[in-house]
N, C-alpha and C positions, 0 to 999 in steps of 0.2 A: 316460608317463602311461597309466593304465589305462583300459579302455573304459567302466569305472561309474564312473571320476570324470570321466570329459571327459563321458558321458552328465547327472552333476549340475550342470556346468557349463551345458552346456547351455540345461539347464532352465530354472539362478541366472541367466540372459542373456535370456532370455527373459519373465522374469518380472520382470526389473529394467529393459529397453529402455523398450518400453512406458509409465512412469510417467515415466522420463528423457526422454526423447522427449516424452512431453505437457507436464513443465514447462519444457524448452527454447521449447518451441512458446508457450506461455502469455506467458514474460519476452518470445521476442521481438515478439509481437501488443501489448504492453503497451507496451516500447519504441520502437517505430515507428510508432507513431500520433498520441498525444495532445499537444497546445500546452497545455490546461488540464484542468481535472478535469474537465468535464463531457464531454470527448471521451473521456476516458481511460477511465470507468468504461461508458462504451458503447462501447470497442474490444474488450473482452472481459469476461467474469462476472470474471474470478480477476484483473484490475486493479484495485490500489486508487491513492492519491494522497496525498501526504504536504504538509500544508499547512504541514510546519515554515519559517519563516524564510530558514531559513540552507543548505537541503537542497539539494545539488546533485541529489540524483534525487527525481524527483515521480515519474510513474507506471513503476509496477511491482509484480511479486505483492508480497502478503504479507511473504511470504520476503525478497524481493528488498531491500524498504526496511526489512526490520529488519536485515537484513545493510548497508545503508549510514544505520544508524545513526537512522533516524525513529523517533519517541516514540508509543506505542502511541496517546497519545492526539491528535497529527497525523495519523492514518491516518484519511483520510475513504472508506469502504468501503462504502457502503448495499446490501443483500441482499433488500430488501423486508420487508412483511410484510401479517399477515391479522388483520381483524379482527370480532369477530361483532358486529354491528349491531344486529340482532332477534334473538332466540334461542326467541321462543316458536313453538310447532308452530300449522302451518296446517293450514287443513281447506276442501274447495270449501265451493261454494253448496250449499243444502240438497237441491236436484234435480241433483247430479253426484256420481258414484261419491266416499267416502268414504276420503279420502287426505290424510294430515299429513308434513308436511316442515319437519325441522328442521335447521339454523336459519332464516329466512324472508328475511334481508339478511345479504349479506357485505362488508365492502371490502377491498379487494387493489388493495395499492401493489408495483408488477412493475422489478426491476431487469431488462435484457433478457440474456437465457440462461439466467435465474436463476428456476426456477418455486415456486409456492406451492400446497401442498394444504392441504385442509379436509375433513372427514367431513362427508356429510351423512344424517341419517338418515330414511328412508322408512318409515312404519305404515301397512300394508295394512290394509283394512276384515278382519275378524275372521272373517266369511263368503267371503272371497276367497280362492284359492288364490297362493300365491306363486309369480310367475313372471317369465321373466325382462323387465325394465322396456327402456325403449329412452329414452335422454334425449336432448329436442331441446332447441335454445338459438333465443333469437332472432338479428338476425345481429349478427356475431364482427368489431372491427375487425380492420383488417387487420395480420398477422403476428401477431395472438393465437389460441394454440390450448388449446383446452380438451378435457380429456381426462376419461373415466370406467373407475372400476373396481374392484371388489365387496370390500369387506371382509370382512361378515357375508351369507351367502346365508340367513337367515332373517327372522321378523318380529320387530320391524322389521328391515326390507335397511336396511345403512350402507354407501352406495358414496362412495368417495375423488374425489371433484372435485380436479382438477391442472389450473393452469391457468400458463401460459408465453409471454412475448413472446418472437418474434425479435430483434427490434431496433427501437430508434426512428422513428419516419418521419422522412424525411427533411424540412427545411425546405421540400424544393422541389414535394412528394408535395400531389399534387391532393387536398386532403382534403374532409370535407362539415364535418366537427368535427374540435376542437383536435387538436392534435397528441400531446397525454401524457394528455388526458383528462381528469377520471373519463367513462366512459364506461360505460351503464347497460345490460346483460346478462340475459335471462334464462333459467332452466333450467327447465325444463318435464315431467313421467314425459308419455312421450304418454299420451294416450288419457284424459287425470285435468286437472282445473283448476288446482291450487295450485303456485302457481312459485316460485322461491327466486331473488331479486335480485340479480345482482353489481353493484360497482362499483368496476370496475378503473383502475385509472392507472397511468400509466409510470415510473418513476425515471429520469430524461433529464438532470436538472440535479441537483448537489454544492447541501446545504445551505451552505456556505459560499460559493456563488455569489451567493448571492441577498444573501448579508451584504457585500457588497464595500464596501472604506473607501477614499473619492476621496477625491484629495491627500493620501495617507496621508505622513508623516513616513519611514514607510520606505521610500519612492517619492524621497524628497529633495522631495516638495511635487511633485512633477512628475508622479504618476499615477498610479491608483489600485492598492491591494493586497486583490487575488482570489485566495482559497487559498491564500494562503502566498506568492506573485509577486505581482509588479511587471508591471501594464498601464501604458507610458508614451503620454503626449501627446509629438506630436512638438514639436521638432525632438529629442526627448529618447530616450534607449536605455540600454540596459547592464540589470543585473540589480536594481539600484538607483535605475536611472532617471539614473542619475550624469555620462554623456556627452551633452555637447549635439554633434549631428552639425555644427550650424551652422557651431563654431567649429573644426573641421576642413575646409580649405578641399582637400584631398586627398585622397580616399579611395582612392587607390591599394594595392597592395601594400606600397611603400615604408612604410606606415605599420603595416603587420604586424610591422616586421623594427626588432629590436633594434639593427641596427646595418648600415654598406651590404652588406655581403656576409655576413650572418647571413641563415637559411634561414627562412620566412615562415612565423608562429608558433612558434619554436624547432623548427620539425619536428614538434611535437603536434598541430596544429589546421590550420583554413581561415581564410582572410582572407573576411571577409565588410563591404562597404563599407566598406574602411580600418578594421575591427576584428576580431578575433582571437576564434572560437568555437573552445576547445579540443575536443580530439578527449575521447568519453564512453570507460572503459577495460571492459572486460570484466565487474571486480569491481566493482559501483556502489560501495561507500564508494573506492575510489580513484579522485586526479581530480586534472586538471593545472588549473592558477590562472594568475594574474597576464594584467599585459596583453600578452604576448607566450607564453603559455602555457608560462613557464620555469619555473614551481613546480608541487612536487608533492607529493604528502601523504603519501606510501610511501616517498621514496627517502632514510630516515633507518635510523640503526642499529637490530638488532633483537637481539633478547635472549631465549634462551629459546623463539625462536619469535612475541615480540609486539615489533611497533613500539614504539618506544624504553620497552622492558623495561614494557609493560603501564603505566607512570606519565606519562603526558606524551603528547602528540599532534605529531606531524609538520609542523610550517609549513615549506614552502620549502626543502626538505630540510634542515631542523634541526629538533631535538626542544624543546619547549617543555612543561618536564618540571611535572608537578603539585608543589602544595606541600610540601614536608619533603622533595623529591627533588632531586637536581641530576646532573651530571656529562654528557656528550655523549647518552650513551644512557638516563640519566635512570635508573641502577641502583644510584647513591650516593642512602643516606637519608641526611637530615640530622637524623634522630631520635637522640639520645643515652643516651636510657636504658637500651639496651645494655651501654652502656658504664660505667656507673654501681658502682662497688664497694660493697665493704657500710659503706663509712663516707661514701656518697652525694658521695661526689667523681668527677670523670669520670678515669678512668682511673689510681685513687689519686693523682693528680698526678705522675704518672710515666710518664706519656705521653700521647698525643694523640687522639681519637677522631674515623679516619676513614671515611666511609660504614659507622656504626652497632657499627665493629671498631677495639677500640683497637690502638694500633703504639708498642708502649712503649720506653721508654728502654734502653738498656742500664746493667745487665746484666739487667732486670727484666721477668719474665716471666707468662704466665695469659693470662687472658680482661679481666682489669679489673688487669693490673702487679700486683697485691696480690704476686706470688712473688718471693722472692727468692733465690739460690743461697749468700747468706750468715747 
Protein backbone atom coordinates (compact mmCIF):
# COMPACT_ATOMS: atom_id res chain seq x y z
CA UNK A 1 0.00 0.00 0.00
CA UNK A 2 1.27 3.34 -0.92
CA UNK A 3 2.08 6.08 1.43
CA UNK A 4 -0.87 8.56 -0.23
CA UNK A 5 -3.33 6.00 0.24
CA UNK A 6 -2.64 4.85 3.75
CA UNK A 7 -2.13 8.76 4.42
CA UNK A 8 -6.16 9.03 3.01
CA UNK A 9 -6.91 6.27 5.07
CA UNK A 10 -6.01 7.93 7.66
CA UNK A 11 -7.69 10.92 7.35
CA UNK A 12 -11.28 8.45 6.28
CA UNK A 13 -10.46 6.99 10.19
CA UNK A 14 -10.30 9.97 11.55
CA UNK A 15 -13.03 11.73 10.23
CA UNK A 16 -15.34 8.56 10.64
CA UNK A 17 -14.20 7.57 14.58
CA UNK A 18 -15.40 10.60 15.89
CA UNK A 19 -19.21 10.43 14.91
CA UNK A 20 -19.01 6.41 15.57
CA UNK A 21 -17.75 6.90 18.78
CA UNK A 22 -20.48 9.62 19.71
CA UNK A 23 -23.34 7.47 18.44
CA UNK A 24 -21.97 4.41 20.29
CA UNK A 25 -21.69 6.63 23.27
CA UNK A 26 -25.38 8.07 22.75
CA UNK A 27 -27.42 4.19 22.31
CA UNK A 28 -25.32 3.20 25.17
CA UNK A 29 -26.47 6.46 27.71
CA UNK A 30 -30.01 5.75 26.38
CA UNK A 31 -29.88 2.05 27.10
CA UNK A 32 -28.69 2.00 30.60
CA UNK A 33 -30.69 4.15 32.07
CA UNK A 34 -34.36 4.59 31.68
CA UNK A 35 -37.50 2.29 33.28
CA UNK A 36 -39.94 4.85 31.64
CA UNK A 37 -39.94 7.74 29.31
CA UNK A 38 -39.59 10.50 31.50
CA UNK A 39 -36.15 9.05 32.68
CA UNK A 40 -35.29 8.26 29.33
CA UNK A 41 -35.48 11.53 27.67
CA UNK A 42 -33.53 13.10 30.57
CA UNK A 43 -30.68 10.45 30.32
CA UNK A 44 -29.55 12.10 27.26
CA UNK A 45 -30.86 14.97 24.45
CA UNK A 46 -30.45 12.08 21.43
CA UNK A 47 -33.01 9.57 23.62
CA UNK A 48 -36.22 9.11 22.55
CA UNK A 49 -39.03 6.48 23.61
CA UNK A 50 -41.33 4.47 21.63
CA UNK A 51 -44.76 4.29 23.21
CA UNK A 52 -45.78 1.45 20.82
CA UNK A 53 -47.56 -1.62 22.55
CA UNK A 54 -46.05 -4.39 21.52
CA UNK A 55 -42.16 -2.75 21.46
CA UNK A 56 -39.70 -4.59 23.01
CA UNK A 57 -37.12 -1.46 23.01
CA UNK A 58 -38.46 1.79 24.32
CA UNK A 59 -35.52 4.08 24.84
CA UNK A 60 -33.07 4.52 22.34
CA UNK A 61 -31.83 7.06 19.63
CA UNK A 62 -33.79 7.79 16.85
CA UNK A 63 -31.94 5.49 14.79
CA UNK A 64 -32.11 2.90 17.21
CA UNK A 65 -36.10 2.41 17.39
CA UNK A 66 -36.56 2.74 13.69
CA UNK A 67 -34.11 0.00 13.34
CA UNK A 68 -36.40 -2.17 15.90
CA UNK A 69 -39.32 -1.29 14.10
CA UNK A 70 -41.26 1.81 16.16
CA UNK A 71 -43.77 3.89 14.12
CA UNK A 72 -42.75 7.32 13.71
CA UNK A 73 -45.69 8.21 15.19
CA UNK A 74 -44.76 6.07 18.78
CA UNK A 75 -41.58 8.17 19.10
CA UNK A 76 -42.20 10.36 21.96
CA UNK A 77 -39.08 12.83 21.38
CA UNK A 78 -39.71 16.45 22.82
CA UNK A 79 -36.83 19.08 21.76
CA UNK A 80 -38.55 22.07 23.15
CA UNK A 81 -39.51 25.09 21.95
CA UNK A 82 -39.68 29.07 21.80
CA UNK A 83 -42.22 31.24 21.75
CA UNK A 84 -42.88 35.00 21.35
CA UNK A 85 -45.30 36.23 23.85
CA UNK A 86 -45.03 40.26 23.23
CA UNK A 87 -43.39 41.21 20.28
CA UNK A 88 -43.93 44.80 20.32
CA UNK A 89 -40.76 47.08 21.06
CA UNK A 90 -40.14 48.65 24.49
CA UNK A 91 -38.83 51.85 25.39
CA UNK A 92 -37.78 53.21 29.22
CA UNK A 93 -39.60 55.78 31.27
CA UNK A 94 -39.45 59.20 29.77
CA UNK A 95 -36.36 60.29 32.15
CA UNK A 96 -33.94 57.13 31.16
CA UNK A 97 -31.86 56.79 28.10
CA UNK A 98 -33.88 55.88 25.09
CA UNK A 99 -33.66 52.15 24.32
CA UNK A 100 -36.29 49.61 22.58
CA UNK A 101 -36.10 45.94 22.72
CA UNK A 102 -37.72 43.59 20.84
CA UNK A 103 -39.48 41.21 21.47
CA UNK A 104 -40.50 42.27 25.16
CA UNK A 105 -41.66 38.34 26.55
CA UNK A 106 -40.52 35.12 25.63
CA UNK A 107 -41.46 31.44 26.69
CA UNK A 108 -39.03 28.64 26.39
CA UNK A 109 -39.98 25.16 27.19
CA UNK A 110 -36.02 23.46 27.58
CA UNK A 111 -35.55 19.72 26.93
CA UNK A 112 -32.10 19.34 29.12
CA UNK A 113 -28.96 19.42 26.80
CA UNK A 114 -31.12 20.71 24.17
CA UNK A 115 -30.85 24.52 23.99
CA UNK A 116 -33.24 27.15 22.27
CA UNK A 117 -32.24 30.53 20.63
CA UNK A 118 -34.10 33.69 19.86
CA UNK A 119 -32.98 37.06 18.10
CA UNK A 120 -33.34 39.77 20.05
CA UNK A 121 -33.31 43.19 18.59
CA UNK A 122 -31.82 46.31 20.33
CA UNK A 123 -32.60 50.23 18.88
CA UNK A 124 -30.14 52.60 20.16
CA UNK A 125 -31.45 56.19 20.55
CA UNK A 126 -30.32 57.88 17.13
CA UNK A 127 -27.98 60.30 18.94
CA UNK A 128 -26.12 57.50 20.71
CA UNK A 129 -23.03 56.04 19.39
CA UNK A 130 -23.19 52.26 18.96
CA UNK A 131 -21.27 50.31 21.39
CA UNK A 132 -20.58 47.34 22.71
CA UNK A 133 -23.81 46.42 25.25
CA UNK A 134 -23.04 44.03 28.37
CA UNK A 135 -26.39 42.04 29.21
CA UNK A 136 -27.23 41.34 32.80
CA UNK A 137 -30.09 38.88 33.73
CA UNK A 138 -31.65 38.52 37.01
CA UNK A 139 -30.77 35.38 38.85
CA UNK A 140 -30.57 32.02 36.51
CA UNK A 141 -32.02 28.91 38.17
CA UNK A 142 -29.92 26.61 38.79
CA UNK A 143 -28.08 24.53 35.78
CA UNK A 144 -29.70 27.12 33.36
CA UNK A 145 -27.20 28.97 31.21
CA UNK A 146 -28.01 31.66 29.14
CA UNK A 147 -25.71 32.90 26.72
CA UNK A 148 -25.28 36.11 24.27
CA UNK A 149 -23.90 36.82 20.93
CA UNK A 150 -23.90 39.48 18.11
CA UNK A 151 -25.61 38.92 14.98
CA UNK A 152 -25.87 42.46 13.47
CA UNK A 153 -23.04 44.89 14.98
CA UNK A 154 -25.19 47.77 13.90
CA UNK A 155 -28.55 49.86 14.59
CA UNK A 156 -30.45 48.23 15.51
CA UNK A 157 -27.73 45.43 17.31
CA UNK A 158 -29.77 41.83 16.97
CA UNK A 159 -27.77 39.81 19.46
CA UNK A 160 -28.78 35.75 19.72
CA UNK A 161 -29.98 34.90 23.25
CA UNK A 162 -29.09 30.99 23.73
CA UNK A 163 -30.41 29.65 26.54
CA UNK A 164 -29.70 25.68 27.83
CA UNK A 165 -30.57 23.54 30.77
CA UNK A 166 -28.13 21.06 32.16
CA UNK A 167 -30.33 18.65 33.47
CA UNK A 168 -33.50 18.30 35.68
CA UNK A 169 -33.26 18.81 39.41
CA UNK A 170 -33.19 16.49 41.13
CA UNK A 171 -36.50 15.43 43.31
CA UNK A 172 -34.22 15.62 46.20
CA UNK A 173 -32.49 19.24 45.17
CA UNK A 174 -33.28 21.84 48.16
CA UNK A 175 -35.28 24.05 45.88
CA UNK A 176 -37.10 27.63 46.77
CA UNK A 177 -39.50 26.91 43.57
CA UNK A 178 -40.79 24.08 41.48
CA UNK A 179 -38.80 21.96 40.06
CA UNK A 180 -39.47 22.24 35.96
CA UNK A 181 -40.88 25.63 36.39
CA UNK A 182 -41.95 28.24 34.49
CA UNK A 183 -39.49 30.17 36.03
CA UNK A 184 -39.56 34.18 35.32
CA UNK A 185 -36.02 35.69 33.99
CA UNK A 186 -34.97 38.86 33.06
CA UNK A 187 -32.41 40.34 30.56
CA UNK A 188 -31.49 43.72 30.99
CA UNK A 189 -28.69 46.05 28.26
CA UNK A 190 -27.12 47.57 31.55
CA UNK A 191 -26.97 50.83 31.99
CA UNK A 192 -30.73 51.20 30.04
CA UNK A 193 -34.27 50.32 31.80
CA UNK A 194 -36.21 48.17 29.31
CA UNK A 195 -35.97 44.34 30.07
CA UNK A 196 -37.07 41.49 27.87
CA UNK A 197 -38.95 38.73 30.07
CA UNK A 198 -38.26 35.00 29.89
CA UNK A 199 -40.14 32.26 30.95
CA UNK A 200 -38.38 29.20 30.99
CA UNK A 201 -39.59 25.50 31.85
CA UNK A 202 -38.10 22.24 31.72
CA UNK A 203 -39.18 19.22 29.69
CA UNK A 204 -38.81 16.67 32.74
CA UNK A 205 -42.05 14.55 32.02
CA UNK A 206 -43.25 12.59 28.42
CA UNK A 207 -46.68 14.09 27.32
CA UNK A 208 -47.88 10.65 27.43
CA UNK A 209 -47.06 10.57 31.23
CA UNK A 210 -49.54 12.68 32.29
CA UNK A 211 -52.15 10.65 29.85
CA UNK A 212 -51.72 7.30 31.77
CA UNK A 213 -54.84 4.86 31.56
CA UNK A 214 -55.37 2.85 35.14
CA UNK A 215 -56.71 -0.74 34.87
CA UNK A 216 -56.00 -0.39 31.36
CA UNK A 217 -57.33 -3.67 29.49
CA UNK A 218 -53.79 -3.99 28.31
CA UNK A 219 -52.59 -4.34 31.82
CA UNK A 220 -55.10 -7.56 32.00
CA UNK A 221 -57.19 -4.94 34.48
CA UNK A 222 -54.34 -5.30 36.81
CA UNK A 223 -52.47 -1.85 36.16
CA UNK A 224 -51.96 0.90 34.61
CA UNK A 225 -50.65 1.76 30.84
CA UNK A 226 -47.84 4.58 30.78
CA UNK A 227 -46.24 5.23 27.32
CA UNK A 228 -46.84 2.35 25.82
CA UNK A 229 -46.06 -0.33 29.34
CA UNK A 230 -47.61 -1.79 31.87
CA UNK A 231 -47.23 -0.23 35.54
CA UNK A 232 -48.65 -3.41 37.54
CA UNK A 233 -50.31 -3.38 41.15
CA UNK A 234 -48.98 -6.02 42.95
CA UNK A 235 -49.06 -9.09 43.56
CA UNK A 236 -49.15 -8.78 39.61
CA UNK A 237 -45.86 -8.66 37.06
CA UNK A 238 -44.98 -9.63 33.58
CA UNK A 239 -45.17 -7.20 30.66
CA UNK A 240 -48.89 -7.60 30.52
CA UNK A 241 -49.29 -7.59 34.02
CA UNK A 242 -50.31 -11.39 33.28
CA UNK A 243 -48.32 -13.19 36.43
CA UNK A 244 -49.84 -13.21 39.63
CA UNK A 245 -46.31 -13.78 41.87
CA UNK A 246 -48.92 -15.14 44.56
CA UNK A 247 -49.73 -18.01 42.80
CA UNK A 248 -46.15 -19.06 42.51
CA UNK A 249 -45.30 -20.45 45.81
CA UNK A 250 -41.37 -20.86 44.54
CA UNK A 251 -39.46 -18.52 43.22
CA UNK A 252 -36.50 -20.34 42.76
CA UNK A 253 -34.40 -21.06 39.80
CA UNK A 254 -36.07 -24.12 39.34
CA UNK A 255 -38.75 -22.10 37.98
CA UNK A 256 -36.49 -20.54 35.34
CA UNK A 257 -35.70 -24.00 33.74
CA UNK A 258 -37.67 -25.76 31.17
CA UNK A 259 -36.90 -28.81 32.35
CA UNK A 260 -34.46 -30.45 35.58
CA UNK A 261 -31.30 -30.25 33.99
CA UNK A 262 -32.06 -27.45 31.33
CA UNK A 263 -29.82 -24.30 31.88
CA UNK A 264 -31.76 -21.26 33.51
CA UNK A 265 -33.52 -19.17 30.81
CA UNK A 266 -32.47 -21.60 28.00
CA UNK A 267 -28.94 -19.75 28.41
CA UNK A 268 -30.42 -16.24 27.08
CA UNK A 269 -31.47 -14.51 30.17
CA UNK A 270 -31.42 -14.11 34.31
CA UNK A 271 -33.94 -15.65 36.64
CA UNK A 272 -35.27 -12.81 38.35
CA UNK A 273 -37.72 -14.00 41.41
CA UNK A 274 -38.75 -17.35 39.72
CA UNK A 275 -39.12 -15.38 36.27
CA UNK A 276 -37.16 -15.40 33.26
CA UNK A 277 -35.80 -11.58 31.97
CA UNK A 278 -34.37 -12.37 28.52
CA UNK A 279 -31.03 -11.25 27.85
CA UNK A 280 -31.54 -7.58 25.25
CA UNK A 281 -29.30 -8.51 21.77
CA UNK A 282 -27.01 -6.10 20.24
CA UNK A 283 -29.53 -5.32 17.15
CA UNK A 284 -32.71 -3.87 19.09
CA UNK A 285 -35.30 -5.41 16.65
CA UNK A 286 -33.83 -8.91 17.69
CA UNK A 287 -34.97 -10.50 20.90
CA UNK A 288 -35.41 -13.84 22.72
CA UNK A 289 -39.35 -14.48 23.94
CA UNK A 290 -41.15 -16.98 25.80
CA UNK A 291 -41.10 -17.89 29.32
CA UNK A 292 -38.01 -19.60 29.39
CA UNK A 293 -36.45 -17.38 26.87
CA UNK A 294 -36.43 -20.25 24.01
CA UNK A 295 -37.82 -18.03 21.26
CA UNK A 296 -36.55 -16.07 18.94
CA UNK A 297 -37.25 -13.67 16.31
CA UNK A 298 -34.07 -14.13 13.91
CA UNK A 299 -33.28 -17.74 14.15
CA UNK A 300 -35.60 -18.54 10.86
CA UNK A 301 -34.50 -18.95 7.24
CA UNK A 302 -33.36 -16.07 5.35
CA UNK A 303 -33.56 -15.45 1.69
CA UNK A 304 -31.83 -13.01 -0.18
CA UNK A 305 -30.38 -11.53 2.65
CA UNK A 306 -34.15 -10.92 4.61
CA UNK A 307 -35.74 -13.06 7.37
CA UNK A 308 -37.92 -15.37 5.79
CA UNK A 309 -37.43 -13.82 2.24
CA UNK A 310 -38.79 -10.15 3.33
CA UNK A 311 -42.72 -11.78 3.40
CA UNK A 312 -43.38 -13.12 6.85
CA UNK A 313 -41.87 -12.32 10.40
CA UNK A 314 -40.15 -14.80 12.60
CA UNK A 315 -42.09 -16.36 15.62
CA UNK A 316 -40.12 -18.99 17.50
CA UNK A 317 -38.05 -19.68 15.10
CA UNK A 318 -40.62 -20.27 12.30
CA UNK A 319 -41.76 -17.88 9.70
CA UNK A 320 -45.15 -16.80 9.71
CA UNK A 321 -45.22 -15.89 6.16
CA UNK A 322 -47.70 -12.69 5.03
CA UNK A 323 -50.84 -13.31 2.90
CA UNK A 324 -50.49 -14.88 -0.76
CA UNK A 325 -46.94 -16.37 0.64
CA UNK A 326 -46.20 -19.59 2.12
CA UNK A 327 -43.63 -22.26 2.08
CA UNK A 328 -40.71 -22.45 5.35
CA UNK A 329 -39.03 -19.29 4.25
CA UNK A 330 -42.15 -17.75 2.95
CA UNK A 331 -40.70 -17.35 -0.89
CA UNK A 332 -43.51 -19.53 -2.54
CA UNK A 333 -46.37 -16.88 -3.84
CA UNK A 334 -49.57 -18.17 -3.78
CA UNK A 335 -50.41 -15.53 -6.50
CA UNK A 336 -51.46 -17.28 -9.89
CA UNK A 337 -51.61 -14.89 -12.24
CA UNK A 338 -48.35 -15.70 -13.53
CA UNK A 339 -49.34 -18.40 -14.36
CA UNK A 340 -52.35 -17.72 -16.38
CA UNK A 341 -52.13 -18.53 -20.34
CA UNK A 342 -53.79 -16.43 -22.93
CA UNK A 343 -56.84 -18.53 -22.78
CA UNK A 344 -56.97 -17.49 -18.89
CA UNK A 345 -56.54 -20.92 -17.63
CA UNK A 346 -53.86 -21.62 -15.15
CA UNK A 347 -51.24 -23.30 -16.73
CA UNK A 348 -53.45 -24.26 -20.17
CA UNK A 349 -54.53 -27.21 -17.94
CA UNK A 350 -51.53 -28.93 -18.38
CA UNK A 351 -49.89 -28.47 -15.51
CA UNK A 352 -49.76 -27.05 -12.14
CA UNK A 353 -48.99 -23.71 -10.78
CA UNK A 354 -46.30 -23.70 -8.11
CA UNK A 355 -45.04 -20.72 -6.18
CA UNK A 356 -46.29 -18.35 -9.05
CA UNK A 357 -44.21 -20.94 -11.93
CA UNK A 358 -46.08 -23.46 -13.74
CA UNK A 359 -44.38 -27.19 -13.78
CA UNK A 360 -46.26 -28.78 -16.70
CA UNK A 361 -47.03 -32.00 -17.90
CA UNK A 362 -45.23 -33.80 -20.11
CA UNK A 363 -44.42 -33.47 -22.88
CA UNK A 364 -45.64 -29.87 -22.60
CA UNK A 365 -43.67 -27.08 -22.26
CA UNK A 366 -43.34 -22.64 -22.00
CA UNK A 367 -44.11 -20.37 -19.29
CA UNK A 368 -47.98 -21.23 -19.05
CA UNK A 369 -47.64 -25.44 -21.08
CA UNK A 370 -49.24 -23.37 -24.05
CA UNK A 371 -45.90 -25.44 -26.14
CA UNK A 372 -46.12 -28.33 -27.56
CA UNK A 373 -43.35 -30.33 -29.50
CA UNK A 374 -46.21 -31.91 -31.73
Amino acid sequence: MSVKLLGYLCLLLVALCPSWAEEQQQQQQCLTSANNCDECIQSGPACAWCTGPHSNTRCHTLKGLRRAGCRQSDMCNPQGTVQVVKNDSSTGPANAKVLSLQPREVSLRLRPGVSQSFPLTITMPTDQPITELTMDTSPVPAGVNITFSNIMNENPLVVQVTVEAANCPSERDDLTQNRTGPWPVHITPRGFAPSVKLDITLECQCDCTRNREENSPGCGGHGALVCGQCECRMPYTGQQCQRDTDSFPSRNEDSCRSGPNAPVCSGRGICEEGFCVCNARMIPVERHSGQYCQCSNFDCPYHNGRICGGHGRCECGQCRCDDDWTGEDCICTMETASCLSKNQKLCDDRGMCQCGVCECERPFQGRTCEDSPF
